[in-house]
C-alpha positions as CSV (number, residue, x, y, z in Angstrom):
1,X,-13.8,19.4,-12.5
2,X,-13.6,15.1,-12.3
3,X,-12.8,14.3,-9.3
4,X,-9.8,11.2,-10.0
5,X,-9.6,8.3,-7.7
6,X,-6.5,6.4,-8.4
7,X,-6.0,2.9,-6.4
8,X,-3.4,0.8,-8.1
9,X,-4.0,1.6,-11.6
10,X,-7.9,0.5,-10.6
11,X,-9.2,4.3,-11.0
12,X,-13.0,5.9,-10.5
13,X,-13.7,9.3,-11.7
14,X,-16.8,11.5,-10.7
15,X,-18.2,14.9,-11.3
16,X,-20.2,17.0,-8.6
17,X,-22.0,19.0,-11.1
18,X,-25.3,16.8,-11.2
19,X,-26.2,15.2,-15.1
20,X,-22.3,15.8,-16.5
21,X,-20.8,13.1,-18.8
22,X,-18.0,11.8,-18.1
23,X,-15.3,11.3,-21.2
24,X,-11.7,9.6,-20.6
25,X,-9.1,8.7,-23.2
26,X,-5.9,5.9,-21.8
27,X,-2.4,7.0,-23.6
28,X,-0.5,4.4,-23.5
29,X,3.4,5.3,-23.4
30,X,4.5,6.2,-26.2
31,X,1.5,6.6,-28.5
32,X,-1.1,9.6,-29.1
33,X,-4.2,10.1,-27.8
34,X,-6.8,8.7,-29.8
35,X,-9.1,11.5,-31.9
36,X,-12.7,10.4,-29.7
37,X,-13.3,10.3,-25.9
38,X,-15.0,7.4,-24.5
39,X,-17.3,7.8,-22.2
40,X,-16.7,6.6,-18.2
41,X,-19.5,3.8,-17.4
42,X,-17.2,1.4,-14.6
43,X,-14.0,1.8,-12.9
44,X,-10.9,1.8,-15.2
45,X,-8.2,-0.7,-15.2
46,X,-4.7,1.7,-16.0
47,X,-1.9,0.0,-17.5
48,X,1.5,0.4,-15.8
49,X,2.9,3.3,-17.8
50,X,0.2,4.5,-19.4
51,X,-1.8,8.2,-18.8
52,X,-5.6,8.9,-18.3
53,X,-7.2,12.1,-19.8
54,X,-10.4,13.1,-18.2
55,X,-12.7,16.0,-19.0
56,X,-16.4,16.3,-17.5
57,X,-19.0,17.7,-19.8
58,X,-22.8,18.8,-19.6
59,X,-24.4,20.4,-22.6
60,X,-25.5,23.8,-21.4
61,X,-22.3,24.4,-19.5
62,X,-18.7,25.3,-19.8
63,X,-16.7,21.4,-20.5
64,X,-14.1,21.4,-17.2
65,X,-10.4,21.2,-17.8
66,X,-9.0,18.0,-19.6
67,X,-7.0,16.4,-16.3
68,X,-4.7,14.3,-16.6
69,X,-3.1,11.4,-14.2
70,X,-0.1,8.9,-14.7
């Protein structure tokens, strides 16, 4: 599972399963999520409003749970 650090909209996400990719996806409100993930580099600025998909990934394994924060 990503493990979600929300500070003011200023959010970091990690993973403790060692070499997992991390992919995220910002809804803003109203709209759809977009078809691709984009993969987490740097800490994420969230609009007011707007939702964060997460979902941690390493080939070879079972992809976690999409999460999913406001």
């Amino acid at each position: 599972e990503p493990i979600i650090n929300n500070d003011n909209g200023r959010v970091t996400i990690s993973c403790e399963t060692e070499g997992a990719s991390i992919g995220f996806k910002v809804v803003e409100n109203g709209e759809k999520a977009q078809k691709y993930w984009e993969v987490y580099k740097n800490t994420i600025e969230l609009p007011k409003g707007a939702k964060l998909l997460v979902q941690a990934h390493r080939i070879g394994y079972k992809p976690s749970e999409t999460v999913q924060i406001q």
